[in-house]
N, C-alpha and C positions, 0 to 999 in steps of 0.2 A: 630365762636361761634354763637348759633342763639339765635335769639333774644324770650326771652319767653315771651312777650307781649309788645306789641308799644300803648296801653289803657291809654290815662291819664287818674287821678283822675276826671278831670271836664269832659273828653268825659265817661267815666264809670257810671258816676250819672246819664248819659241819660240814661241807660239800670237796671233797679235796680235789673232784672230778670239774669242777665247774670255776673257770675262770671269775677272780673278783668283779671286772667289769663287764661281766657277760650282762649282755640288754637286748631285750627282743622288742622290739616295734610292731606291734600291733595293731594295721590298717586297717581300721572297721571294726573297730571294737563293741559290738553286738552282742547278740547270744552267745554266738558260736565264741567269738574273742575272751566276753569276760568267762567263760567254762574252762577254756584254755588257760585263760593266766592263772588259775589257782595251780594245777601244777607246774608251773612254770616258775611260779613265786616261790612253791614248796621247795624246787631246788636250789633255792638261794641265788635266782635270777630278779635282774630289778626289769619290769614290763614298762614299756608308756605303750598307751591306746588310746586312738585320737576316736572324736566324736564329733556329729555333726550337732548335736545337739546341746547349748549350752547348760540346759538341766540335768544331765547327765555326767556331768564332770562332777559335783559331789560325791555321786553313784562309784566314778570308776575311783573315786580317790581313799572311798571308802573299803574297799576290796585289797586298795594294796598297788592300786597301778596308778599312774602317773599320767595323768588325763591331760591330753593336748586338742584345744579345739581347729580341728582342722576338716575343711571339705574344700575336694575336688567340683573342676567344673570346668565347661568347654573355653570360656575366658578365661585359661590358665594366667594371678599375675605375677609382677617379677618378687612381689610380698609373699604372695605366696609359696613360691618357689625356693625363698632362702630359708622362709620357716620350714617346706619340705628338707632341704637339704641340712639343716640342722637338727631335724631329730633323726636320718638316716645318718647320719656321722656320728652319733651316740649310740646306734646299734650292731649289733653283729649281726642279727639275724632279722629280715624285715618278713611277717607273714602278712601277705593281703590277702583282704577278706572282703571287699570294695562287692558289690552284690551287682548284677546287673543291670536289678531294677533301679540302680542309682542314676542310669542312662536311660536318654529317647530312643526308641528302636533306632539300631543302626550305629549309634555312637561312643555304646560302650570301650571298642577299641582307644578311641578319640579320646578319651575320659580318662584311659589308665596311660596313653603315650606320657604325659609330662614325669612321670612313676620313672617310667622305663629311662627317660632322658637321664631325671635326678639320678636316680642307682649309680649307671654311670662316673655322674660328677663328682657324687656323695664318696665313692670307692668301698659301698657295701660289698658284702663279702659273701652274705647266704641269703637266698629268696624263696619263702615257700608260696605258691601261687593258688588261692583257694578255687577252684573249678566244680564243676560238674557233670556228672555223667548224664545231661542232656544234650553232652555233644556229637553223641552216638547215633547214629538214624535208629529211626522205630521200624525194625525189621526183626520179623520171628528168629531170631539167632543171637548166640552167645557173643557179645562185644567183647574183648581183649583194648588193652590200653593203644594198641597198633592200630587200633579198626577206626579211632579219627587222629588226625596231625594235625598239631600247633603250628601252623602257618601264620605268618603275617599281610598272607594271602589268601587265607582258607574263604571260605563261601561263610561259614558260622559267625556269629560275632564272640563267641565267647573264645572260639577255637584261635580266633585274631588275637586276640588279647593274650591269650596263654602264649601267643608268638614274641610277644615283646618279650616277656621274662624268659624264654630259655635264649639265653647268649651266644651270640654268634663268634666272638672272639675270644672268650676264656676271663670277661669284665668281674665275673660272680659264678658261685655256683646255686641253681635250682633246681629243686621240685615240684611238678604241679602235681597237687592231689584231686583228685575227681571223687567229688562226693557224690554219694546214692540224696537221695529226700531224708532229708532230717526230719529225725520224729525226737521227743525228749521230754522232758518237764517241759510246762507247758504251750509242747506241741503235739500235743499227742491224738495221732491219726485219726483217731473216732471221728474228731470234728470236720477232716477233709471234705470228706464226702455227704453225712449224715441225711439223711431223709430225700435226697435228690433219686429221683427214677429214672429208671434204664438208659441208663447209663453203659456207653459203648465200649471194647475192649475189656469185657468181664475178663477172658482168657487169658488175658495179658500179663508175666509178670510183675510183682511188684521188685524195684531196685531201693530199699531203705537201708540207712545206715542209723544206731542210734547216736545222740549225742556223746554219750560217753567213750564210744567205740572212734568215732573222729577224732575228739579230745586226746586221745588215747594214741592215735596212731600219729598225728600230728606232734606232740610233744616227744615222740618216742626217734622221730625221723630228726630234730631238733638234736635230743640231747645223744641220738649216735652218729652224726653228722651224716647223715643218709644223703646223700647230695648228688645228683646227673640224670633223676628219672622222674617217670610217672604212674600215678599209681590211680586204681582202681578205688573208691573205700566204700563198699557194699555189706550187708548181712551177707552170712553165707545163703542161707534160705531165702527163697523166692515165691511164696505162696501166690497163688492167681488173687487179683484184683476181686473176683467174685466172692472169694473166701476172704478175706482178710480185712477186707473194708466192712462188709456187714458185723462181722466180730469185732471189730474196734470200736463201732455204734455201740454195740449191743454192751460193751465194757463199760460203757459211760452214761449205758440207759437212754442212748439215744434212739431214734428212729434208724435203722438201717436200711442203706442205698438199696437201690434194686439197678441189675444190667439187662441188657438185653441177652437175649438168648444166641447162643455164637456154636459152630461148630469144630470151628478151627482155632487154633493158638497165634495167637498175633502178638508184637511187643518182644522186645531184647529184652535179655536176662546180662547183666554184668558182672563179669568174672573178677574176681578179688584175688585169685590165686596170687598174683605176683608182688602182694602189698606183703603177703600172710608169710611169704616165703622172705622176704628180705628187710622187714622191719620187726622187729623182737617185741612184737605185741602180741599178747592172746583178746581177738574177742571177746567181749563180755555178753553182748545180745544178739547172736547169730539167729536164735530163736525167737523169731520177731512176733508172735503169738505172745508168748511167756515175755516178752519187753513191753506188751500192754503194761502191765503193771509197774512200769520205772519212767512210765510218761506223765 
């Protein structure tokens, strides 16, 4: 049975902005998840976050969240499905976070449909849909959130799946966030690329966001009900791939990449203006240089 709020009445007065049974659902509960529920928890909100992984549940229970083991798969069964719709009935807010590498090329969509079904059935109310700005072509120009569409029939697999979660009939409200390349405690860039040689698209920007700055803009979207769009979430700076990778080596005493010699600038730069404008977050690591140091 899960638990629909672990709030007491005297830790609830701390928060007067924040409904006692507010629960946020957590799908994929991972890096990026367990980062997110610490301030999510701080507001006097009760988390579950499901895990594919039975060693894991300890981990999330430890933290504060309410660990449900649960994995998706293309044999969606009808077990699994009421155990879906029972932890979406205990939430307000369902963020997924489901990675694509969870899928065989091609399936991804196929993977998050039974998601999309459940919402529905479940009569969830808020969806924040974690994405990426790989959905962008690799063309010399600045991307805008316009420059790919969340179809249910886009050509992309990822761009398919972002089609399920924005609603066609007014079922829920959503967001998809499109994340840049997570860098962060222990992901930090140096080891991308380290000692590999020439290496194509030196010229190219780099699109990173750090962990704290997602954490940051996700929880922020959450607790101001930001709800009908999509967003960008990039550093504002974009150093070339030539500079910025050798110095993430060099930060970690690695061996730095080498690229090939380019004349031209190749690779999209993605624009964040429209997250920066309409959700009440200040970045913290825009200066992805000076963010070596918080990796």
């Amino acid at each position: 049975m899960l638990n629909m709020s672990k709030i007491g009445t005297e830790e609830a007065s701390k928060y007067p902005n924040i409904e006692r049974a507010s629960t946020v659902l957590l799908m994929g509960c991972g890096w990026l998840g367990q980062a997110l529920a610490k301030p999510l928890l701080a507001s006097g909100r009760h988390v579950i976050g499901t895990t594919t992984t039975p060693e894991n549940m300890a981990l999330l229970e430890e933290q504060g969240i309410e660990p449900q083991l649960f994995r998706l798969s293309p044999d969606f069964s009808s077990a699994q499905e009421r155990k879906l719709v029972e932890m979406l009935k205990a939430a307000d807010v369902l963020v997924l976070g489901i990675p694509p590498r969870s899928a065989a090329a091609g399936a991804y969509p196929a993977l998050l449909r039974p998601v999309h079904r459940t919402i529905a059935a479940a009569g969830t109310r808020h969806v924040i849909f974690v994405s990426t700005t790989g959905v962008y072509p690799n063309e010399a120009r600045v991307m805008h959130e316009t420059d790919a569409v969340s179809t249910r029939d886009a050509s992309s697999d990822i761009l398919r799946a972002e089609g399920h979660f924005v609603p066609r009939y007014g079922q829920w409200k959503s967001t998809v966030v499109r994340l840049g390349g997570l860098i962060g405690p222990d992901r930090a860039p140096g080891h991308f690329l380290a000692g590999r040689q020439n290496l194509p698209q030196g010229n190219a920007p780099t699109n990173l966001v750090h962990l704290t700055d997602a954490v940051g803009v996700i929880s922020n979207i959450i607790e101001n009900n930001i709800w009908g769009h999509t967003f960008n979430v990039v550093a504002d700076e974009h150093p070339l791939r030539r500079d910025f990778y050798p110095a993430a080596a060099s930060f970690l005493n690695l061996p730095p990449p080498t690229f090939l010699p380019e004349t031209s600038t190749t690779g999209k730069t993605v624009d964040s203006s429209r997250v920066r404008s309409m959700v009440p977050y200040n970045f913290k690591h825009d200066d992805l240089l000076e963010a070596l140091a918080a990796c």
